[in-house]
C-alpha positions as CSV (number, residue, x, y, z in Angstrom):
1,X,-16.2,-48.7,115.5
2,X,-15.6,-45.0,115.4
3,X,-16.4,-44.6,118.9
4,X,-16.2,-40.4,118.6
5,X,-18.7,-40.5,116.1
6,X,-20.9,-43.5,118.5
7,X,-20.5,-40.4,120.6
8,X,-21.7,-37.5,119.1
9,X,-24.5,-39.8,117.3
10,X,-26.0,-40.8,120.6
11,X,-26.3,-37.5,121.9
12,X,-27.8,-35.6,119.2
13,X,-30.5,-38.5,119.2
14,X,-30.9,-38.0,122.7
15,X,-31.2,-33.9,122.3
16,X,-33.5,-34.2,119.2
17,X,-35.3,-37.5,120.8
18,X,-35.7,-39.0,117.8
19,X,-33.1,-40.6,114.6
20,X,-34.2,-38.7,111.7
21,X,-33.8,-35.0,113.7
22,X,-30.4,-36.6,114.8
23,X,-29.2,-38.0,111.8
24,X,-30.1,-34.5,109.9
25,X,-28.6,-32.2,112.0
26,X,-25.0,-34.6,112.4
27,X,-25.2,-34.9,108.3
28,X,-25.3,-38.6,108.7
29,X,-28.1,-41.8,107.0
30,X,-30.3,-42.5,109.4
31,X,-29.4,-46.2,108.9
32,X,-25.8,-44.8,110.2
33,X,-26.8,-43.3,113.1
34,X,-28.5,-46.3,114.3
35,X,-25.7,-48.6,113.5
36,X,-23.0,-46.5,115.2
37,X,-25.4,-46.6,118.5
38,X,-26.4,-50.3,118.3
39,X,-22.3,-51.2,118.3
40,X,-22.0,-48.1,121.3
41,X,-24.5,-50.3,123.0
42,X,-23.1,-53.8,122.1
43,X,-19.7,-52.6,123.6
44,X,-20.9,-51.4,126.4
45,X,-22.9,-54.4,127.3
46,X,-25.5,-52.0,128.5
47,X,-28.9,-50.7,127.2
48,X,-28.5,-46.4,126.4
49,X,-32.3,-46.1,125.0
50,X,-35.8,-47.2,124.7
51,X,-36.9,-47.3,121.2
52,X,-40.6,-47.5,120.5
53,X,-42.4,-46.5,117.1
54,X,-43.3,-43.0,118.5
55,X,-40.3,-41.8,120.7
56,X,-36.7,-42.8,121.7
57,X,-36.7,-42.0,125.8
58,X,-32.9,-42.7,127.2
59,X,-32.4,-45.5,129.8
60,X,-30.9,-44.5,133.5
61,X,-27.4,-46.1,132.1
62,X,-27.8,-43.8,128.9
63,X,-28.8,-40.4,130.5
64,X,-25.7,-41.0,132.7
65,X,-23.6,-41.7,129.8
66,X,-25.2,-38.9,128.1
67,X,-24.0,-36.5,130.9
68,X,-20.5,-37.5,131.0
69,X,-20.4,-37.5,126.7
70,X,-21.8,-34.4,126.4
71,X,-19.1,-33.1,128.4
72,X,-16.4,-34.7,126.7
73,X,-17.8,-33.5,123.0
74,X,-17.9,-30.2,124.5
75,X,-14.4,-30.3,125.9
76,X,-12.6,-31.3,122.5
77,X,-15.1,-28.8,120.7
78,X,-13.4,-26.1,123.0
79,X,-9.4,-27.5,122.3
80,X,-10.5,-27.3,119.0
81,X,-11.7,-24.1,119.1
82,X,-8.7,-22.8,121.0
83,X,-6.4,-23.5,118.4
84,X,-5.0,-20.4,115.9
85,X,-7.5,-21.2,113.4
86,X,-10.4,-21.5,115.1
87,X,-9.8,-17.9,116.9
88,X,-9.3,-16.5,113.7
89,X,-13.4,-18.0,112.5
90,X,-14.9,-19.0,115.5
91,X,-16.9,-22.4,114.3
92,X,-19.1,-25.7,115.7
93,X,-22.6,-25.3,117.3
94,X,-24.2,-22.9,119.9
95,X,-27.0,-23.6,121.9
96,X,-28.3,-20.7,123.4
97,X,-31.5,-19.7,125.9
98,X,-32.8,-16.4,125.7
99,X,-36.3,-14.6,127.0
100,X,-39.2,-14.9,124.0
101,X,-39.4,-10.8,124.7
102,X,-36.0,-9.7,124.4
103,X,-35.6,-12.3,121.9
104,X,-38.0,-11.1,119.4
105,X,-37.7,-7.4,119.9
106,X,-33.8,-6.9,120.2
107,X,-31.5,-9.7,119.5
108,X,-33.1,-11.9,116.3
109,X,-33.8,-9.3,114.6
110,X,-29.9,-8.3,115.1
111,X,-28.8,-12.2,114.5
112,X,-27.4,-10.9,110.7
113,X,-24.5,-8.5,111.9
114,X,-23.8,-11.9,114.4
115,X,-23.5,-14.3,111.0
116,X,-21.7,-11.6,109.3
117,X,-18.9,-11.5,111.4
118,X,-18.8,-15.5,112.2
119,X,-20.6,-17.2,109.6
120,X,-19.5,-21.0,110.7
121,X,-21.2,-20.7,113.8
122,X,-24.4,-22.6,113.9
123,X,-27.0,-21.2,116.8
124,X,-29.9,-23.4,118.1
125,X,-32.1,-20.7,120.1
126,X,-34.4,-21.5,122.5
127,X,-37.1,-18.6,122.7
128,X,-39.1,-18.8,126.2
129,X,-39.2,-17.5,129.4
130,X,-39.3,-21.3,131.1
131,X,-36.1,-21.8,133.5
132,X,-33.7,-23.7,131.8
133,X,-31.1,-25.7,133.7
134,X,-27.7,-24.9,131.5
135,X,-25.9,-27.9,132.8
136,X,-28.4,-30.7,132.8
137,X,-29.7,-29.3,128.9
138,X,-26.3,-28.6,127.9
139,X,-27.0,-24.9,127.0
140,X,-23.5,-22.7,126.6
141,X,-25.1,-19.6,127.8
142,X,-28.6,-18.0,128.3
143,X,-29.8,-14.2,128.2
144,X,-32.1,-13.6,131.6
145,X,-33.6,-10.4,133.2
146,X,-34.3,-9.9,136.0
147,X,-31.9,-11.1,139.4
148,X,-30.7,-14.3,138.6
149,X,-31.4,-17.8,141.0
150,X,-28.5,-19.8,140.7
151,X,-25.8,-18.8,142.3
152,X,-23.0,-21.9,140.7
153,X,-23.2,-20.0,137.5
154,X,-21.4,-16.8,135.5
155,X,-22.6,-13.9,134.4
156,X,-22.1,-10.8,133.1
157,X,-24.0,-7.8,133.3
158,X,-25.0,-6.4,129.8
159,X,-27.6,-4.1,130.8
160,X,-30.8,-3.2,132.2
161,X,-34.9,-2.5,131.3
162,X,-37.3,-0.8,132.8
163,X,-41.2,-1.5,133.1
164,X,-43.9,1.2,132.3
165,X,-47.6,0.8,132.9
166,X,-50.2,1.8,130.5
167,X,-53.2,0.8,128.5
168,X,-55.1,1.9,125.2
169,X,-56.7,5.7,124.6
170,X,-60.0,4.0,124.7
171,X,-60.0,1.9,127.4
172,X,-58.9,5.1,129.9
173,X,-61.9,7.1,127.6
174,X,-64.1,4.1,129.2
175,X,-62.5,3.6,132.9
176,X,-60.8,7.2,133.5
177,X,-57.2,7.4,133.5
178,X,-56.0,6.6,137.4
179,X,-54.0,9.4,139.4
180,X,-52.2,7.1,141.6
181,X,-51.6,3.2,141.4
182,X,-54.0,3.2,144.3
183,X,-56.8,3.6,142.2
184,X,-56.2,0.7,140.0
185,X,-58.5,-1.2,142.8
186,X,-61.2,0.3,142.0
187,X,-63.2,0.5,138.9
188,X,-60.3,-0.7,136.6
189,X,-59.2,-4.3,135.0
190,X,-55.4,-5.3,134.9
191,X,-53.5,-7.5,132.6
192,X,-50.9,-9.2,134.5
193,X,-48.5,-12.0,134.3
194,X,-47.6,-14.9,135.7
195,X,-44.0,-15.9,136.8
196,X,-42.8,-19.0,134.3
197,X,-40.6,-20.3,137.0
198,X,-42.7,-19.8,140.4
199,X,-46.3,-19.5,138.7
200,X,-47.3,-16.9,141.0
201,X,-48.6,-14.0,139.8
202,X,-46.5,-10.8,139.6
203,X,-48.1,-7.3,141.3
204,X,-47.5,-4.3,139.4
205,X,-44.7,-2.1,141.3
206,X,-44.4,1.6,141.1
207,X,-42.6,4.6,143.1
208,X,-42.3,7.8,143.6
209,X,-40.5,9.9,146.2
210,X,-40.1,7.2,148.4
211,X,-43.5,6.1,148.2
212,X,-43.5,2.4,147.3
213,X,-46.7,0.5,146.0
214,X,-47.7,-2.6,145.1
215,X,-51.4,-3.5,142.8
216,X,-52.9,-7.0,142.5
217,X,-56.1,-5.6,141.5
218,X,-58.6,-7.4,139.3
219,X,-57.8,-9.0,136.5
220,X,-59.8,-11.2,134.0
221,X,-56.6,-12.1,132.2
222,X,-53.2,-13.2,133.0
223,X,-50.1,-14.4,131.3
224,X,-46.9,-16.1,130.9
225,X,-45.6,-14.2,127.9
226,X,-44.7,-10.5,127.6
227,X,-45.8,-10.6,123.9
228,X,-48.9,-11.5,125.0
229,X,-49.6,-9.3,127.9
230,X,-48.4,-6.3,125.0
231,X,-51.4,-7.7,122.6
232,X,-53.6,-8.2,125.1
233,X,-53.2,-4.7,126.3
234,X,-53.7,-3.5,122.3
235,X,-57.0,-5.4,122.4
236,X,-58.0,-2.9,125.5
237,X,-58.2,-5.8,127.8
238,X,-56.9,-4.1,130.8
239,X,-54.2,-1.7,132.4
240,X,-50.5,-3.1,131.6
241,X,-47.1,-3.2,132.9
242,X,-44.4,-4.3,130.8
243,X,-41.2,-3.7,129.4
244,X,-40.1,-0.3,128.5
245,X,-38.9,-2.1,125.0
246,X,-41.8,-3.7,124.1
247,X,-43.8,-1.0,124.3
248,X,-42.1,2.3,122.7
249,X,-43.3,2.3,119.4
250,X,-47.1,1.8,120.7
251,X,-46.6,4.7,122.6
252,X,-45.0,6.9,119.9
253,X,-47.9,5.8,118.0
254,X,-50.2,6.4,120.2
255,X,-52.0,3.1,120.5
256,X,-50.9,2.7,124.1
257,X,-50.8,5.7,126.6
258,X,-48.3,5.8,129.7
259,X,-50.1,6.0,132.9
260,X,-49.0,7.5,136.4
261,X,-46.9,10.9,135.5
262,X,-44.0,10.6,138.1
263,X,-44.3,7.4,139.2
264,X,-41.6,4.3,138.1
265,X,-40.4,0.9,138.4
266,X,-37.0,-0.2,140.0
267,X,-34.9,-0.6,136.8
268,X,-33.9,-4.7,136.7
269,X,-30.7,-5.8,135.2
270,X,-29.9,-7.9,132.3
271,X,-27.5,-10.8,132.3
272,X,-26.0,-13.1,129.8
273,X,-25.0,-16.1,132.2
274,X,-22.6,-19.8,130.9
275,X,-21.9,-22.6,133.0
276,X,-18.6,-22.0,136.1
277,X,-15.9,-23.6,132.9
278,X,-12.7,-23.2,133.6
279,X,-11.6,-22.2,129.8
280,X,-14.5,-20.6,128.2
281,X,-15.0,-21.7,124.5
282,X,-14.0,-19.2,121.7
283,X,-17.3,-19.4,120.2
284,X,-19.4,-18.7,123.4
285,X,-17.2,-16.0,124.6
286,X,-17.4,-14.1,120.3
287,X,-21.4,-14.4,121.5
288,X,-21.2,-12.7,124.7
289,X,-18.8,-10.3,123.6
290,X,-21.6,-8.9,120.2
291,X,-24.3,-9.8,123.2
292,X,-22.7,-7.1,125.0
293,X,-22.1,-4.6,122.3
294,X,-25.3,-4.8,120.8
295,X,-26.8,-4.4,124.0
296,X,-25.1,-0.9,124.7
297,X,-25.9,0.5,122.0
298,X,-29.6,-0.9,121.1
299,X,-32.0,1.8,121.1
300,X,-34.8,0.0,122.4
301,X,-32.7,-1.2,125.6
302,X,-31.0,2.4,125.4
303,X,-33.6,4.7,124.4
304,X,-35.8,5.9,127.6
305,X,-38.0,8.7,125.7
306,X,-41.0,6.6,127.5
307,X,-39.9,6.6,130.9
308,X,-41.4,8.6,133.1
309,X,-38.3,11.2,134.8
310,X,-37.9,9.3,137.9
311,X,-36.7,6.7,136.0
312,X,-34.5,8.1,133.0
313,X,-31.5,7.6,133.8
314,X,-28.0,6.5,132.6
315,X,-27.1,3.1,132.1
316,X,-24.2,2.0,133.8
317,X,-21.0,0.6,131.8
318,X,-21.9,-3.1,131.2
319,X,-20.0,-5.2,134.4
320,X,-17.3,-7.5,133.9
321,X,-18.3,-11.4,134.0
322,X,-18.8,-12.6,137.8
323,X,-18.7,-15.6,139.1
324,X,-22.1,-15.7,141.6
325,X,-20.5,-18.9,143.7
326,X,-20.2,-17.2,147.1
């Protein structure tokens, strides 16, 4: 038996959770894949999966094999990688998290110049704002705003957004356009969103001249995607605060209009973060190195035409990678 490729077979069927995905994306027959895991099993005298004619769930014995493969796949895929040719074209696969909003509006849309430069690298991108855990999923790195929760991990700073509140020329026609967040209590609906990982509703933050505020006023809806809370706001559903990015060309257009003169948000930073290896891989760090470039000098991170004064100011040079273990 070729116990490497057992290996890497029974993973990808345990990440794609069923044969055909796995078989597909390892370029192997099906009727392979099965094989090489049946003999994995047979020599290890132990059971790694459940099979049924739905779904393919691993066993206790298999998710801790699983663990301990996974890690061993990724080490020789960064010994590999470390060797003269591989620096020269960076290769193998990338799994990568990243936030659905920045996602969409910045760094897909930018994923050409990325395949340009390294053509044999081969991203799987998950797109959500759900916490991920990078070492029980086995992600290389994610892309999170915002400060970060897990202090075992890396990160580097790459940047920073801003969040502006506003709402639709006809909606303030119909409600009157508020003075001071105060007044959002009264007489006004909000669109807000709801925290992915805690599922608590976020208030709306604003200051100005040391004044701080918070509004949880009323709301008839609420979300867990900035997309949404942008469309929502478009369907005059409400007063919104979002991302700076999301948001500019609405405003230049004039189908959103910026509320509170004066008045801004604490500017929140912007992190790409990769699990506490000691060698980092070549292909993860080509990633976070474009990551970082394109995010200085991106014009919808950079750009900060809809910020209110308060808030325009410089970004700082992106910080070096930090490990957040105290």
């Amino acid at each position: 038996m070729d116990k490497f490729s057992a290996m890497q077979a029974f993973v990808r069927v345990v990440e794609a959770g069923n044969f055909t995905k796995a078989a597909d994306s390892i370029g192997m027959p099906k009727a392979t894949v099965t094989r090489l895991i049946q003999t994995l099993e047979k020599e290890l005298d132990t059971k790694l999966l459940n099979r049924t004619t739905r779904k393919v769930t691993v066993t206790a014995d298999g998710a801790a094999y699983y663990e301990r493969a996974g890690r061993l796949l990724g080490d020789m895929e960064e010994l590999e990688s470390s060797m003269s040719r591989a620096k020269a074209s960076p290769r193998g696969r990338l799994k990568i998290d990243i936030p659905s909003s920045l996602g969409l509006a910045v760094i897909i849309p930018a994923l050409p110049d990325f395949y340009a430069r390294y053509p044999d690298i081969q991203i799987e991108l998950g797109v959500s704002d759900r916490p991920v855990d990078i070492i029980g999923e086995n992600v290389d790195c994610v892309v999170r705003g915002g400060e970060l929760q897990d202090q075992s991990l890396v990160a580097r700073r790459i940047g920073e957004f801003n969040l502006i509140t506003c709402a639709t020329p006809a909606y303030l026609k119909r409600h009157g356009t508020p003075q001071h967040p105060d007044e959002l209590a009264n007489g006004h609906t909000l669109v807000r969103y709801i925290s992915p990982r805690t599922g608590r509703l976020y208030p709306m933050e604003l200051r100005r001249d040391g004044e701080e505020v918070q509004v949880s006023g009323r709301h008839m809806l609420a979300v867990n995607d900035s997309n949404a809370g942008v469309a929502a706001a478009l369907a005059g559903l409400g007063v919104l605060q979002t991302l700076t990015f999301l948001v500019q060309h609405h405003i230049s257009s004039g189908a959103l209009v910026p509320v509170f003169g004066g008045w801004c948000s604490e500017a929140k930073p912007i992190h790409v973060v990769y699990p506490p290896n000691r060698h980092l891989s070549n292909k993860v760090r080509v990633f976070v190195d474009w990551i970082a470039d394109l995010f200085a000098k991106h014009d919808l991170i950079q750009r900060k035409s809809t910020l209110t004064l308060p808030a325009q100011h410089a970004l700082a040079a992106p910080a070096a990678p930090v490990a957040l273990a105290a």
